[in-house]
C-alpha positions, 0 to 999 in steps of 0.5 A, a space after each residue: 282614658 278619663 282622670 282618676 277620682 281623687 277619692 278613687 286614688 287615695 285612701 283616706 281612711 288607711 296609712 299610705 304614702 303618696 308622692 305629690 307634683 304641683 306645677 305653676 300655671 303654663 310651667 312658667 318660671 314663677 318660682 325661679 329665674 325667669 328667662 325672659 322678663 329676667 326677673 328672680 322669684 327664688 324668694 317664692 321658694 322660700 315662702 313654699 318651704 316655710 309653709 310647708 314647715 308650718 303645715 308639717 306641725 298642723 296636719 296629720 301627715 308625715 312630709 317624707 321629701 321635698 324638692 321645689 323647683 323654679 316652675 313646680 315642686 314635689 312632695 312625698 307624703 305620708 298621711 296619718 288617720 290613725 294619729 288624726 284619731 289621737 288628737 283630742 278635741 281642742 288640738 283638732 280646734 286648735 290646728 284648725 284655728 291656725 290653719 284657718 285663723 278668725 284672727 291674725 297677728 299684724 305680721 299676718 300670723 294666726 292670732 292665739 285663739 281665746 277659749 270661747 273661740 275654741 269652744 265654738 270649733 268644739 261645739 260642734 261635734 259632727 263638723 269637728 269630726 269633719 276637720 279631724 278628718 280633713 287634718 289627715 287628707 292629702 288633699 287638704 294639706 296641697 290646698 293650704 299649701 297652694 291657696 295661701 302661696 298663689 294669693 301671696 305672688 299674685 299681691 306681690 305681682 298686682 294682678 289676679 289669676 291662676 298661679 297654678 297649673 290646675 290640681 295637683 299629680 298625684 301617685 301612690 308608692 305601693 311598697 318600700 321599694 318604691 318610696 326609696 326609688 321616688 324620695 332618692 328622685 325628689 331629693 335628685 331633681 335640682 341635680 337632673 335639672 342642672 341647677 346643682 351638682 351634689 345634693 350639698 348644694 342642691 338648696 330647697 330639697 329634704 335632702 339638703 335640709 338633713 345634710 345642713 342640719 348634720 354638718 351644723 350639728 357636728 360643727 356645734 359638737 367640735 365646738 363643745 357643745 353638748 349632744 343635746 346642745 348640738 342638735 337643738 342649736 346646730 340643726 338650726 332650730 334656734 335661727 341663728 341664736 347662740 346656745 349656752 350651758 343649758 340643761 337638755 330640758 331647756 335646750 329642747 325648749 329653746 328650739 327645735 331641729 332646723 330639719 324637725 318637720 320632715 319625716 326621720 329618714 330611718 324607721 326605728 325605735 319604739 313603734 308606740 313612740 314614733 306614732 304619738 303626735 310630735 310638735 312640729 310634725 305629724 309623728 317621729 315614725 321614719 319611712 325607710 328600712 335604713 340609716 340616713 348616712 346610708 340615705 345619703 350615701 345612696 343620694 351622692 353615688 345615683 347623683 354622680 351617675 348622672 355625670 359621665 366623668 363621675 360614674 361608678 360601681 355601687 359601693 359594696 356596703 349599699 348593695 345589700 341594701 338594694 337587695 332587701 329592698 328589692 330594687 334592681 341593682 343594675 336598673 336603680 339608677 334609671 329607675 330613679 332617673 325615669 321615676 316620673 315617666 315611668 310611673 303615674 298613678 302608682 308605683 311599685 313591684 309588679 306583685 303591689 301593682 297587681 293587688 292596686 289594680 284589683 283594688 280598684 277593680 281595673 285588669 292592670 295599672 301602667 307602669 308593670 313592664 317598668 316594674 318588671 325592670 326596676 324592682 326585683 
């Protein structure tokens, strides 16, 4: 069957979450250990996250989960035109600026734009319109993740050549359902592969980011600081700085939350406030209809299942959760464990499969007898 166009696949113009793969060329282990020169290029990871942590504040995109592995990484994306529209004119020129600098810092940094150098992105209006709506494709946001991180470990590497596969996977998650059942399989995949055995120790996912920006928070309230206190200076925002006696106001200023660029887990709150644009990411508008502790809880419980001495009945308080959501409760855990084989261009209940299929005028898409299975 011929590959889907890309512009067939995501809609550029409509709110939609997508989940993204992007391997290394060969799936070597470009980003890991690798088991025949010997050599560790985890630091590569780190150079991934923290990119993606800058693009989070540049793009128009709400960044869901992430999991990046030794040869490939995953990201659940949710793009956002309607906050691309909010922006004015200089914020447009101005993401562009540090997305494609004209200047750089010497630490390779994007340089503080003049005002004639915004004028010039402004002058324009047909090409700014144009990056405003690039600031809200997928497509864009995996291109400045992949270009800058491939330069970079081919410097490092001395040679020249593909650092990556090919162009991203990518599938549309349909409904609520299905991006539970892919977040909780990003967030699981250093488990699966046994390279971690709790999502506390599971380093590099958005899993992780959440668990260590909670634990550091409650530390930071044990030891007397305050509620506002404790999410600036314990989520990590201030890398590592001691917070004083600041009034909130300040303590905000001073940093931002070690996980403040991923998407929040929990959709709530004012709807017109959670679609404004935030600093350090696309907006504060949640992707899932319950609490992080539930999150959490639902992470920990579907990881033990894939230990056989570890396995157990679904803890009561979950099962409504399942039930709204409607995920099968005595499929959830193969689901989320054979997410990837069973799902390719998109995932979801039969019912959302169905109305994707006559969306792009097919008669069905793959994936409906696994649907059947894993969504009630």
């Amino acid at each position: 069957m011929a590959r889907i166009s890309r512009r067939d696949l995501i809609e550029p113009a409509e709110v939609g979450v997508y989940h993204c793969v992007q391997r290394a060329v060969r799936r070597a282990w470009l980003c890991g250990q690798d088991p025949v020169t010997g050599k560790n290029f985890d630091h590569r990871k780190v150079w991934i996250q923290e990119r993606l942590a800058f693009l989070a504040g540049q793009f128009a995109i709400d960044i869901c989960s992430i999991a990046i592995m030794s040869n490939h990484l995953h990201v659940v994306v949710r793009n956002r035109p309607d906050i691309a529209d909010q922006l004015s004119d200089e914020a447009v020129a101005r993401r562009w600026w540090n997305l494609f600098p004209g200047r750089k810092t010497d630490d390779d940094k994007p340089a503080e734009p003049e005002s004639h150098e915004l004028a010039m992105l402004m002058a324009d209006a047909e090409a700014l319109a144009e990056r405003r709506q690039r600031l809200s494709s997928i497509s864009w946001l995996m291109r400045c993740l992949a270009e800058p991180i491939a330069r970079r470990a081919n410097r490092e590497d001395g040679c020249t050549g593909r650092f990556w596969e090919g162009r991203y996977k990518c599938q549309r998650l349909l409904d609520e359902a299905a991006v539970l059942a892919c977040s909780v399989y990003v967030d699981l995949n250093p488990i699966r592969a046994g390279v971690a055995q709790t999502p506390e120790t599971s380093t590099f996912t958005s899993a992780y980011e959440r668990i260590q920006a909670r634990s550091e928070t409650a530390a930071a309230v044990a030891n007397g600081a305050s509620a506002i206190q404790a999410v600036t200076a314990g989520d990590g925002g201030l890398h590592g700085q001691q917070v004083g006696r600041a009034t909130p106001s300040e303590a905000w200023e001073a940093g931002t939350p070690r996980d403040g660029w991923l998407s929040p887990v929990e959709l709530q709150g004012d709807g017109a406030a959670e679609s404004r644009p935030a600093e350090r990411r696309a907006s504060n508008k949640g992707f899932l209809p319950l609490k992080l502790e539930q999150y959490r809880e639902l992470l920990d419980w579907t990881g033990r299942q894939t230990r056989p001495d570890e396995r157990g009945q679904i803890p009561a308080e979950l099962l409504p959760i399942l039930q709204r959501l409607r995920l099968s409760t005595e499929t959830c855990v193969e689901t989320v464990l054979n997410f990837g084989r069973w799902f390719h261009l998109a995932a979801g209940r039969a019912d959302s499969l169905a109305a994707e299929a006559a969306r792009r005028g097919r008669r069905w898409l793959q994936g409906v007898s696994h649907s059947r299975a894993a969504f009630a």
